[in-house]
mmCIF file of the N, C-alpha and C atoms, coordinates in Angstrom:
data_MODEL
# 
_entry.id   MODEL 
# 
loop_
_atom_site.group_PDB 
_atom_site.id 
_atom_site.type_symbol 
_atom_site.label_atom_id 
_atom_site.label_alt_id 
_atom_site.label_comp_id 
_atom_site.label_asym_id 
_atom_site.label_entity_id 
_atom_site.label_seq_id 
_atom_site.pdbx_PDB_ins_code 
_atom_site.Cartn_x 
_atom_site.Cartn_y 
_atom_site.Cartn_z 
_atom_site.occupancy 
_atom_site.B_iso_or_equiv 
_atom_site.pdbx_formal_charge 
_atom_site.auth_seq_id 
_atom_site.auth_comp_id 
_atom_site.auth_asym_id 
_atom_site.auth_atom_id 
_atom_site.pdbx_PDB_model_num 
ATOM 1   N N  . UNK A 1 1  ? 125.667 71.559  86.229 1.00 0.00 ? 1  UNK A N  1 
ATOM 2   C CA . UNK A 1 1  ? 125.001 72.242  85.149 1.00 0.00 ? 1  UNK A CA 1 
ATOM 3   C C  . UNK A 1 1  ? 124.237 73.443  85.709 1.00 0.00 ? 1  UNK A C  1 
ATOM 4   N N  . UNK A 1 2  ? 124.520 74.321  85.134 1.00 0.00 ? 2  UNK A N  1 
ATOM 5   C CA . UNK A 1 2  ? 123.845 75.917  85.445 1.00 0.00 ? 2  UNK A CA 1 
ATOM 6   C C  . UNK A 1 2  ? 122.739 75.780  84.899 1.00 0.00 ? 2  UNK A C  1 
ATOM 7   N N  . UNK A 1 3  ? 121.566 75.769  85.050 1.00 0.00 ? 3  UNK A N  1 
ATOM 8   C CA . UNK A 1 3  ? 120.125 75.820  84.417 1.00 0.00 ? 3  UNK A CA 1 
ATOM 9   C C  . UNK A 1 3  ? 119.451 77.716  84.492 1.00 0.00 ? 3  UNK A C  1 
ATOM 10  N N  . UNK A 1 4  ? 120.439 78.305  85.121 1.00 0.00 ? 4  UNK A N  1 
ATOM 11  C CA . UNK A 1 4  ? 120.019 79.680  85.176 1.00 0.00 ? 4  UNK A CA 1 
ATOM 12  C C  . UNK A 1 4  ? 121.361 80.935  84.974 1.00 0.00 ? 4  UNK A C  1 
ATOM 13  N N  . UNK A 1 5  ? 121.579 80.716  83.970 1.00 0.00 ? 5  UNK A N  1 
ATOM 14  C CA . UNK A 1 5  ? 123.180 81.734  83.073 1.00 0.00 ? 5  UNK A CA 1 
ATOM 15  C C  . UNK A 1 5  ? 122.699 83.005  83.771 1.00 0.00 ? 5  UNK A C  1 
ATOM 16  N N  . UNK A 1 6  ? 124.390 83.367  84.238 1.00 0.00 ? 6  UNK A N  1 
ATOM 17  C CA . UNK A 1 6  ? 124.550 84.568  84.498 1.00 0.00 ? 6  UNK A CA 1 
ATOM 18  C C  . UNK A 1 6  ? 124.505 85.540  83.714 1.00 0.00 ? 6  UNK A C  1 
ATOM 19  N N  . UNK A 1 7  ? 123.472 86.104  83.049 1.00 0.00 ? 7  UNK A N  1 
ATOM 20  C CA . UNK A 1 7  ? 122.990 86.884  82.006 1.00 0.00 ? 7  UNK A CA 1 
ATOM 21  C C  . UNK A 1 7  ? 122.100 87.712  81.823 1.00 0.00 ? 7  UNK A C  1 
ATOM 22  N N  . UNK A 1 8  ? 122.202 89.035  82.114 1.00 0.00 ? 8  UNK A N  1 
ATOM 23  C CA . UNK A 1 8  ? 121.146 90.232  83.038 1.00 0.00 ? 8  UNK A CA 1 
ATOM 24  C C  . UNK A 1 8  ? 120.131 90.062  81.843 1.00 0.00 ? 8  UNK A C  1 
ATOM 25  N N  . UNK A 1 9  ? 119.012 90.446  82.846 1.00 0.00 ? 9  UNK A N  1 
ATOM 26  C CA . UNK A 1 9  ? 117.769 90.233  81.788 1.00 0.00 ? 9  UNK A CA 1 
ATOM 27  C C  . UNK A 1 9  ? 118.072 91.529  80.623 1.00 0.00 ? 9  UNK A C  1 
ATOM 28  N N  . UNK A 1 10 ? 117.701 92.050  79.633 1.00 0.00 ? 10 UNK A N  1 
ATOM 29  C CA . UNK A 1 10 ? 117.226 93.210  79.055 1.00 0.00 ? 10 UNK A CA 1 
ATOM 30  C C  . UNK A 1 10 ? 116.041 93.941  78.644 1.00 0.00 ? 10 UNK A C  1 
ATOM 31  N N  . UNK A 1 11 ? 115.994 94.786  78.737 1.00 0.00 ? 11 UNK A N  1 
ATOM 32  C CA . UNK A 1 11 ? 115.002 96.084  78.859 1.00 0.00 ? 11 UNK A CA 1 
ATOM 33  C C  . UNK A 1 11 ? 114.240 95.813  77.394 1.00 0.00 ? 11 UNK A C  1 
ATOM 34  N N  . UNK A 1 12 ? 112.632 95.371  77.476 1.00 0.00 ? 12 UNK A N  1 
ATOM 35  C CA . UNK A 1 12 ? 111.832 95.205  76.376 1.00 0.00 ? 12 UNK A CA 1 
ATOM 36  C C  . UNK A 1 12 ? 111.947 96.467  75.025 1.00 0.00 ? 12 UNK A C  1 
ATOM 37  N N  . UNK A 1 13 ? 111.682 96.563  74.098 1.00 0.00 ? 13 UNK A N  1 
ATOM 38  C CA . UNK A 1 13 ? 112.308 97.501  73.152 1.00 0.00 ? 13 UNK A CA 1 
ATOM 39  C C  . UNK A 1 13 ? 110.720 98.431  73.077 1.00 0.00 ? 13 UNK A C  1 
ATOM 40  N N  . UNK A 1 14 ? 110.740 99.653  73.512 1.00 0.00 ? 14 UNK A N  1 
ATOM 41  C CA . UNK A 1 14 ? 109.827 100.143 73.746 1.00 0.00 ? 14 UNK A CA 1 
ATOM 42  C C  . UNK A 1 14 ? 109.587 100.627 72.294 1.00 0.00 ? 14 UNK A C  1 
ATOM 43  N N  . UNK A 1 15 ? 108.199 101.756 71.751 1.00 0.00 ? 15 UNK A N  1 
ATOM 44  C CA . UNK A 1 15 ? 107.609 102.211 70.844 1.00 0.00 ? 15 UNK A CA 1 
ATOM 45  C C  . UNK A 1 15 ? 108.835 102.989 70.494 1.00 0.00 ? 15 UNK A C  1 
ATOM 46  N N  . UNK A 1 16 ? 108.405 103.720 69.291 1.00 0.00 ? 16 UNK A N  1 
ATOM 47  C CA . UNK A 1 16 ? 109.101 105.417 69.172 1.00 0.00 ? 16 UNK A CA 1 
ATOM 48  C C  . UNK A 1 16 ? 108.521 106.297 70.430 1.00 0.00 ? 16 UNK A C  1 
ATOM 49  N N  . UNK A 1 17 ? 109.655 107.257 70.810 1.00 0.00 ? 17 UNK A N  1 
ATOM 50  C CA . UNK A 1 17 ? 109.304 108.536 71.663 1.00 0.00 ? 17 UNK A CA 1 
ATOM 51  C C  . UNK A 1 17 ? 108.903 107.843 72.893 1.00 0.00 ? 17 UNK A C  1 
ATOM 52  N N  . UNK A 1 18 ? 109.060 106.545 73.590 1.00 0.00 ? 18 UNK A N  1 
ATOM 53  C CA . UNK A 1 18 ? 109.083 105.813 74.570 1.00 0.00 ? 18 UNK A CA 1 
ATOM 54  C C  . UNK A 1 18 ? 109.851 105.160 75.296 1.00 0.00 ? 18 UNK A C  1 
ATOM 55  N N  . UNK A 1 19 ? 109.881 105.276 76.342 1.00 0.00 ? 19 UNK A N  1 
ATOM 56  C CA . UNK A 1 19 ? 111.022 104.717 77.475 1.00 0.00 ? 19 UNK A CA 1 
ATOM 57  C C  . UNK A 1 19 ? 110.824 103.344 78.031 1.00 0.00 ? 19 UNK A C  1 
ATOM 58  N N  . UNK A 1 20 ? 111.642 102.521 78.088 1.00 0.00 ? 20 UNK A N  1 
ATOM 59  C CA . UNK A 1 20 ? 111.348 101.398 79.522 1.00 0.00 ? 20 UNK A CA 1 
ATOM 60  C C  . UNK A 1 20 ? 111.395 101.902 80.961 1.00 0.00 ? 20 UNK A C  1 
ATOM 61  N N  . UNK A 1 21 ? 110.357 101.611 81.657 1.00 0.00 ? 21 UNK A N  1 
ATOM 62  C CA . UNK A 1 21 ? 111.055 101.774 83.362 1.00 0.00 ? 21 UNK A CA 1 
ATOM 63  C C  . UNK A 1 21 ? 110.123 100.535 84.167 1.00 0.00 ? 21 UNK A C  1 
ATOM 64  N N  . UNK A 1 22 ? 110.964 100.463 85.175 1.00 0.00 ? 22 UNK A N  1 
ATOM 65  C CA . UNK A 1 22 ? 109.989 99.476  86.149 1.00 0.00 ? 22 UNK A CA 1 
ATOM 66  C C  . UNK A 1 22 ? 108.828 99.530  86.650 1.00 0.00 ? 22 UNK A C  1 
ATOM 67  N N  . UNK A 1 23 ? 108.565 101.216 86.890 1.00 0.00 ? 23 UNK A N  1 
ATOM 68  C CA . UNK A 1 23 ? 107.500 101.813 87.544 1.00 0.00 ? 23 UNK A CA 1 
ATOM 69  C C  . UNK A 1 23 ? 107.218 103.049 86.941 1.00 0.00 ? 23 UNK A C  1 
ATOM 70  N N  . UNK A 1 24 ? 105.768 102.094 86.101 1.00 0.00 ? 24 UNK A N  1 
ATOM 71  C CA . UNK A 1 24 ? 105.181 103.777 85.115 1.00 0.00 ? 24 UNK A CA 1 
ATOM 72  C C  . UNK A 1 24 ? 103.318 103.198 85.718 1.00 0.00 ? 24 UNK A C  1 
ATOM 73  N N  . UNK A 1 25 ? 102.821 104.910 85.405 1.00 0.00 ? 25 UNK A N  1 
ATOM 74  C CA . UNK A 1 25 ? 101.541 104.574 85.997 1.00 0.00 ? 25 UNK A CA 1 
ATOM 75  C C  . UNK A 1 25 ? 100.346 103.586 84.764 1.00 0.00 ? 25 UNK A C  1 
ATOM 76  N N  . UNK A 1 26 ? 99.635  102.906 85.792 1.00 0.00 ? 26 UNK A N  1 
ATOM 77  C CA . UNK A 1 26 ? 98.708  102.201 84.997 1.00 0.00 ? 26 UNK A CA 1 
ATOM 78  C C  . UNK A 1 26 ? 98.096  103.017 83.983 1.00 0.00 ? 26 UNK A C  1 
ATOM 79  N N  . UNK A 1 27 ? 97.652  103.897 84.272 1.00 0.00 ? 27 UNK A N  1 
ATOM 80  C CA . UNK A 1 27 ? 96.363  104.906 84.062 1.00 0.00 ? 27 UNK A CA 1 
ATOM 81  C C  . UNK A 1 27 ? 97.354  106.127 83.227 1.00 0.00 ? 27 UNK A C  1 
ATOM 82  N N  . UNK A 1 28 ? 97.797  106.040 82.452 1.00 0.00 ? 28 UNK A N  1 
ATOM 83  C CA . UNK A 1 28 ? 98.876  107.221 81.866 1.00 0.00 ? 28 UNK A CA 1 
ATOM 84  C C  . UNK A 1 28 ? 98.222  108.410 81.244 1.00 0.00 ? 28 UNK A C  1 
ATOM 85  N N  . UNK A 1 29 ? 98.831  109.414 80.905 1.00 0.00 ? 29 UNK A N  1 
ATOM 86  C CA . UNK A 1 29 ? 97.680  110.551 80.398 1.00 0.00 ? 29 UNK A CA 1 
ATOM 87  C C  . UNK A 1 29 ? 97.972  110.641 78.584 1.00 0.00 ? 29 UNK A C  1 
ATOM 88  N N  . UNK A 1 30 ? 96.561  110.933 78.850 1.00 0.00 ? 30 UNK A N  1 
ATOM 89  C CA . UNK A 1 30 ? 96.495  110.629 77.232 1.00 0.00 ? 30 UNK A CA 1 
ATOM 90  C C  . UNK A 1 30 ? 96.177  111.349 76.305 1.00 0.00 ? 30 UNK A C  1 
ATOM 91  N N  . UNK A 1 31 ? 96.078  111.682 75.167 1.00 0.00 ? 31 UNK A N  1 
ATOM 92  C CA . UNK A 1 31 ? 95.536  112.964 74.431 1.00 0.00 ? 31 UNK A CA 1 
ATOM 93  C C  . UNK A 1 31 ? 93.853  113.351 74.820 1.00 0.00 ? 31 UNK A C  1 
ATOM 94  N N  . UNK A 1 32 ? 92.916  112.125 75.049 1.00 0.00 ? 32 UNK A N  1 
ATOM 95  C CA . UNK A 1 32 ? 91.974  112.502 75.888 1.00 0.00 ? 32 UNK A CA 1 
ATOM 96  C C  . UNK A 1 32 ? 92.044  112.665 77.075 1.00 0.00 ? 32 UNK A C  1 
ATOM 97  N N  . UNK A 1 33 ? 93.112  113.177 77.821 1.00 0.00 ? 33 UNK A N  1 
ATOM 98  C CA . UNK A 1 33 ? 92.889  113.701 79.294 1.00 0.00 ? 33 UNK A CA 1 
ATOM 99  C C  . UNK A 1 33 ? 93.641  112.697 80.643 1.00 0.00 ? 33 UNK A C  1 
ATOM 100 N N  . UNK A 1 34 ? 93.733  112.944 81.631 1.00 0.00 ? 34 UNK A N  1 
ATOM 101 C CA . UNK A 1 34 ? 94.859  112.829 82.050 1.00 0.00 ? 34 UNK A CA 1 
ATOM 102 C C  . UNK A 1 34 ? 94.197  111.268 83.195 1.00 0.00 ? 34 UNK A C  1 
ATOM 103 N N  . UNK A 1 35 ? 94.607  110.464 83.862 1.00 0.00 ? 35 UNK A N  1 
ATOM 104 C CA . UNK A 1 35 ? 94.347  109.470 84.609 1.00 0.00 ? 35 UNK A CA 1 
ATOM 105 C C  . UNK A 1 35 ? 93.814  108.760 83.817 1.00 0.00 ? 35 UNK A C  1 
ATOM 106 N N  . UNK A 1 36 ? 93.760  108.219 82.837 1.00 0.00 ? 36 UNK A N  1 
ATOM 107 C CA . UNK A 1 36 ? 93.375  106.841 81.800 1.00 0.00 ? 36 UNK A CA 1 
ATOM 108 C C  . UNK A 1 36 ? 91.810  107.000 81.708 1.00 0.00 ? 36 UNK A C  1 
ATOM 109 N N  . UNK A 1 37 ? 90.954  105.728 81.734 1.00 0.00 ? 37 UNK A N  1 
ATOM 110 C CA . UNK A 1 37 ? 89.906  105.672 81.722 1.00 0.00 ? 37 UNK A CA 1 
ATOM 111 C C  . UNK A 1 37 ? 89.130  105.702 82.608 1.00 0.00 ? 37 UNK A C  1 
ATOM 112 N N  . UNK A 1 38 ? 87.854  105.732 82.704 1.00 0.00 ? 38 UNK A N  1 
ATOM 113 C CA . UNK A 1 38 ? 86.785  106.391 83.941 1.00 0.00 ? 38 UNK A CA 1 
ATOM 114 C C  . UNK A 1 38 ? 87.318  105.238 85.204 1.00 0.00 ? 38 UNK A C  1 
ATOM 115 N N  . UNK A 1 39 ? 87.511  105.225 86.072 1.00 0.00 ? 39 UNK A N  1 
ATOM 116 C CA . UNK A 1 39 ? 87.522  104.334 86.964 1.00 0.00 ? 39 UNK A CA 1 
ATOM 117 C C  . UNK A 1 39 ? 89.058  103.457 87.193 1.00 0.00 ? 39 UNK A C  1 
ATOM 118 N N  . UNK A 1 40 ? 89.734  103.824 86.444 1.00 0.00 ? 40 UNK A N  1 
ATOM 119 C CA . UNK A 1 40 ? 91.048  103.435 86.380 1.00 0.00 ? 40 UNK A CA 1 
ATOM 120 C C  . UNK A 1 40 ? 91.745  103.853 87.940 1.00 0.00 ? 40 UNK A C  1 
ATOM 121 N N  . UNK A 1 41 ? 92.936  102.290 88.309 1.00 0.00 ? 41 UNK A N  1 
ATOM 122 C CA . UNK A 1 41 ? 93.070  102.300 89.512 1.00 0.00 ? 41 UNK A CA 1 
ATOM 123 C C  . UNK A 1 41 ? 94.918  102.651 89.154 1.00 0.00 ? 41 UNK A C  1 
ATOM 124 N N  . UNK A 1 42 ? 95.261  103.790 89.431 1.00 0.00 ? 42 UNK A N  1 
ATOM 125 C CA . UNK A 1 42 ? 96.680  104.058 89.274 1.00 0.00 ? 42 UNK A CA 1 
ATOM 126 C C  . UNK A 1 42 ? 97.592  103.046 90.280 1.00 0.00 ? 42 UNK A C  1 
ATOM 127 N N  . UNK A 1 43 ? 98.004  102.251 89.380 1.00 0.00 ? 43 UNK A N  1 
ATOM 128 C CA . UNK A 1 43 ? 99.266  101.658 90.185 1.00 0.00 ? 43 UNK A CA 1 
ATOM 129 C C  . UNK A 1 43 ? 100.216 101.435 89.590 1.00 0.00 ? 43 UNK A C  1 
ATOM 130 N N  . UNK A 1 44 ? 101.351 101.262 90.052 1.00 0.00 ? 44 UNK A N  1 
ATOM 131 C CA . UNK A 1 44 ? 102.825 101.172 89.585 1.00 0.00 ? 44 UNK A CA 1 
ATOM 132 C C  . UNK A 1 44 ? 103.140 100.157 88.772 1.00 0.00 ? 44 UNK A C  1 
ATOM 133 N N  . UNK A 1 45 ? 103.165 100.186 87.319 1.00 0.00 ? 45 UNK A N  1 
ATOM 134 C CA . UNK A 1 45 ? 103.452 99.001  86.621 1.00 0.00 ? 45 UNK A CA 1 
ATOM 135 C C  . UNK A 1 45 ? 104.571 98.693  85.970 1.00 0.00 ? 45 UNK A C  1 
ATOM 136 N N  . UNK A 1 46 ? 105.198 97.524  85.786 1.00 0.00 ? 46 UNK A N  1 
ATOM 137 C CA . UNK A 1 46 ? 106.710 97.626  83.998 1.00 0.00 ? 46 UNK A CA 1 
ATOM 138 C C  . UNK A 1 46 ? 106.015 97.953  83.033 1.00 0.00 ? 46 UNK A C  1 
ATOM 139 N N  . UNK A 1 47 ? 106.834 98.837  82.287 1.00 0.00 ? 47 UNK A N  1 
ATOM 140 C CA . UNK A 1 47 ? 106.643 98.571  81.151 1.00 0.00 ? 47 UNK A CA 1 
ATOM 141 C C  . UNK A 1 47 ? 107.159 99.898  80.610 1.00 0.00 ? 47 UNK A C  1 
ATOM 142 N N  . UNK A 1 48 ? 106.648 100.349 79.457 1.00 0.00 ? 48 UNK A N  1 
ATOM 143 C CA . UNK A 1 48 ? 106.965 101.611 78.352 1.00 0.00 ? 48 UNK A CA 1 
ATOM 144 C C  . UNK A 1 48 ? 106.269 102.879 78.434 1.00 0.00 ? 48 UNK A C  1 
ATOM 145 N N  . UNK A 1 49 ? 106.778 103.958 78.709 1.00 0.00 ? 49 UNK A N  1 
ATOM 146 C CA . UNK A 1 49 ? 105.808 105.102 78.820 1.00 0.00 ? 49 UNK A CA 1 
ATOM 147 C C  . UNK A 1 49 ? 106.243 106.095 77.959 1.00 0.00 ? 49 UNK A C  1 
ATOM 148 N N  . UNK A 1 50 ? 105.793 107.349 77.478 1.00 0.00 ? 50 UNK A N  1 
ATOM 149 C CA . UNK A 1 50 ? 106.097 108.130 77.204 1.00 0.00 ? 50 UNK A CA 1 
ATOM 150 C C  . UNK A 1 50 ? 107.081 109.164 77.721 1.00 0.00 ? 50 UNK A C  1 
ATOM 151 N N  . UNK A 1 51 ? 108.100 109.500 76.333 1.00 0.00 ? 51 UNK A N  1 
ATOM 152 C CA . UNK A 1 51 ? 109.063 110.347 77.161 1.00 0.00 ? 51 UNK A CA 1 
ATOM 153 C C  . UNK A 1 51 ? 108.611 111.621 77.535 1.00 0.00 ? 51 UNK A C  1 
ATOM 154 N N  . UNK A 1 52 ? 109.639 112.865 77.900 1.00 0.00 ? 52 UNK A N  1 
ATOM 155 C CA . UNK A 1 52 ? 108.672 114.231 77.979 1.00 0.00 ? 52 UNK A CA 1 
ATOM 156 C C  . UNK A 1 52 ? 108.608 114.836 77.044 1.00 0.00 ? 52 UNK A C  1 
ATOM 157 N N  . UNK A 1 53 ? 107.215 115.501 77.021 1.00 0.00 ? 53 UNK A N  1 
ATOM 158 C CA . UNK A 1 53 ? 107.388 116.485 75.822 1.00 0.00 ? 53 UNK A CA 1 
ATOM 159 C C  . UNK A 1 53 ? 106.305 115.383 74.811 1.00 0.00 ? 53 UNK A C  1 
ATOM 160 N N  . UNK A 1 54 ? 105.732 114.321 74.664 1.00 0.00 ? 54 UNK A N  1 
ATOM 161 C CA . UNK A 1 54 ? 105.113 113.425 74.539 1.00 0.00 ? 54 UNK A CA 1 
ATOM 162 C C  . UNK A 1 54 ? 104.328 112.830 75.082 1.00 0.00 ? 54 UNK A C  1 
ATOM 163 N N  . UNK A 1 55 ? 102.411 112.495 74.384 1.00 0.00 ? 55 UNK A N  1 
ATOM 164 C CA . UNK A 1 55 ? 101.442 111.603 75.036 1.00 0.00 ? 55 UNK A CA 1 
ATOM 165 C C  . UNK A 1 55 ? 100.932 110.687 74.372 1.00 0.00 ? 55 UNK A C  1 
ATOM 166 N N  . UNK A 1 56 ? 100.446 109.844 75.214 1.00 0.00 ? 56 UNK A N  1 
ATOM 167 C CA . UNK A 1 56 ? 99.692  108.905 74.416 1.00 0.00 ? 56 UNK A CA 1 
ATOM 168 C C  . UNK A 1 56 ? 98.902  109.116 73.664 1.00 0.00 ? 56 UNK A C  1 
ATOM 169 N N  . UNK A 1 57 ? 98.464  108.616 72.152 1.00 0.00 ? 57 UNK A N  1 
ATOM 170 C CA . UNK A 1 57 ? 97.639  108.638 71.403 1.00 0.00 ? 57 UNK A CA 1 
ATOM 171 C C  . UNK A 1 57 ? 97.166  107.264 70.893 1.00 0.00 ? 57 UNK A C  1 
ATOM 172 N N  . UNK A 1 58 ? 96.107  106.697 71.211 1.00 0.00 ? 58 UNK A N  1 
ATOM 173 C CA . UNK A 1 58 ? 96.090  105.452 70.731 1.00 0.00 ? 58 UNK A CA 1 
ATOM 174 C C  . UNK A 1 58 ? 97.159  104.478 71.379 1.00 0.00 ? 58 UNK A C  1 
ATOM 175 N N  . UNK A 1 59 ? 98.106  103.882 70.509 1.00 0.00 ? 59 UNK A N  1 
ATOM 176 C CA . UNK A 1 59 ? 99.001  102.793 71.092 1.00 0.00 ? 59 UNK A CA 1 
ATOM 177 C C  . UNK A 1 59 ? 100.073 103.831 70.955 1.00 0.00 ? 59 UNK A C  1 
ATOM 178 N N  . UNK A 1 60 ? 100.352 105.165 70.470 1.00 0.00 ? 60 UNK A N  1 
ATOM 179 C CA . UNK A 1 60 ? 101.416 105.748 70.161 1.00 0.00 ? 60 UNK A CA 1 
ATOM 180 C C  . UNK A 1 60 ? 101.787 106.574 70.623 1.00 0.00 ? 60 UNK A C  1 
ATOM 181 N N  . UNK A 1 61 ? 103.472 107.456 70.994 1.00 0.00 ? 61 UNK A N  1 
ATOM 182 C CA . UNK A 1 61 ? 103.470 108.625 71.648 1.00 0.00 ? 61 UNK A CA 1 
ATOM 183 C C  . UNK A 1 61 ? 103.935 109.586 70.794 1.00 0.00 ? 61 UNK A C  1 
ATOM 184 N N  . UNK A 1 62 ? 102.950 110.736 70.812 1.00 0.00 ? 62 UNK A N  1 
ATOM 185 C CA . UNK A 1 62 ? 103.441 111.585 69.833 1.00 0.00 ? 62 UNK A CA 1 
ATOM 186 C C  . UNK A 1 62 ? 103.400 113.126 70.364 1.00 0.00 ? 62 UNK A C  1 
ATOM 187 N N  . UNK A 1 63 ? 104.059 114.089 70.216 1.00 0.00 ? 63 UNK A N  1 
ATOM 188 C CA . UNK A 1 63 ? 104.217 115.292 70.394 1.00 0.00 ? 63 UNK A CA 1 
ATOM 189 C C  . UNK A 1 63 ? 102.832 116.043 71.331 1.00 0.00 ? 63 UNK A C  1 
ATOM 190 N N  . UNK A 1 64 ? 103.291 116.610 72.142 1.00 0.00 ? 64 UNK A N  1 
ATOM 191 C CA . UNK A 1 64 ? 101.681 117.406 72.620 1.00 0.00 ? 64 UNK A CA 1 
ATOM 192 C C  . UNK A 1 64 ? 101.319 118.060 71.625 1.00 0.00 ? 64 UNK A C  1 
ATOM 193 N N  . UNK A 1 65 ? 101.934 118.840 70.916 1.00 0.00 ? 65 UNK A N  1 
ATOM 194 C CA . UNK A 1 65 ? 101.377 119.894 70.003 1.00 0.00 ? 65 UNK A CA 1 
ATOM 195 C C  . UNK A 1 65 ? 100.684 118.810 68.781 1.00 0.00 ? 65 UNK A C  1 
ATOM 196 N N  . UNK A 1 66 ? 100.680 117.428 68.472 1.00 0.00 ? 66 UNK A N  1 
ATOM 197 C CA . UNK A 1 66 ? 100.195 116.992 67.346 1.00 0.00 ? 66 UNK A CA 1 
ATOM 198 C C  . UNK A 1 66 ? 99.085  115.801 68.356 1.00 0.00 ? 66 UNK A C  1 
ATOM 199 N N  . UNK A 1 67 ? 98.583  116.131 69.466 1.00 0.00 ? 67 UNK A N  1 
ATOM 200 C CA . UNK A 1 67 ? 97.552  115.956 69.900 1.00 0.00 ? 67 UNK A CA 1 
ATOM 201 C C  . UNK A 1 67 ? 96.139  116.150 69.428 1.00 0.00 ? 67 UNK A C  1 
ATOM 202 N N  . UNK A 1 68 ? 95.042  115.730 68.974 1.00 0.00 ? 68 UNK A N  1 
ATOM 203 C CA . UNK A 1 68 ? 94.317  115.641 68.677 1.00 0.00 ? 68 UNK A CA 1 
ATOM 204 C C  . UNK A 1 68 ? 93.381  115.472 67.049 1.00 0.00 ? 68 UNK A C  1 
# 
């Protein structure tokens, strides 16, 4: 009995205007400014980031020009 199927994991279903990758920064830049929050330690994390041409706003990525 196989208790572990040969069956590639898949890529979490990211936001709108967001990517999966293995290695995105902790600290991402955001419509308030760039390295996350005061004291934030940039390291390489999974997960969903913004594509280009797009920043964070809140939980969302939306256009630079519709920043603020």
């Amino acid at each position: 009995m196989d208790l572990f199927p040969l069956v590639p994991p898949t890529a979490p279903t990211c936001p709108p205007n967001s990517s999966y990758s293995l290695c995105v920064s902790s600290c991402p830049e955001t419509c308030l400014g760039t390295g996350g929050p005061p004291g934030c330690e940039d390291v390489c994390v999974e997960g969903c980031e913004c594509n280009p041409g797009f920043i964070l706003s809140d939980d969302k990525c939306v256009a630079l020009k519709d920043c603020g």
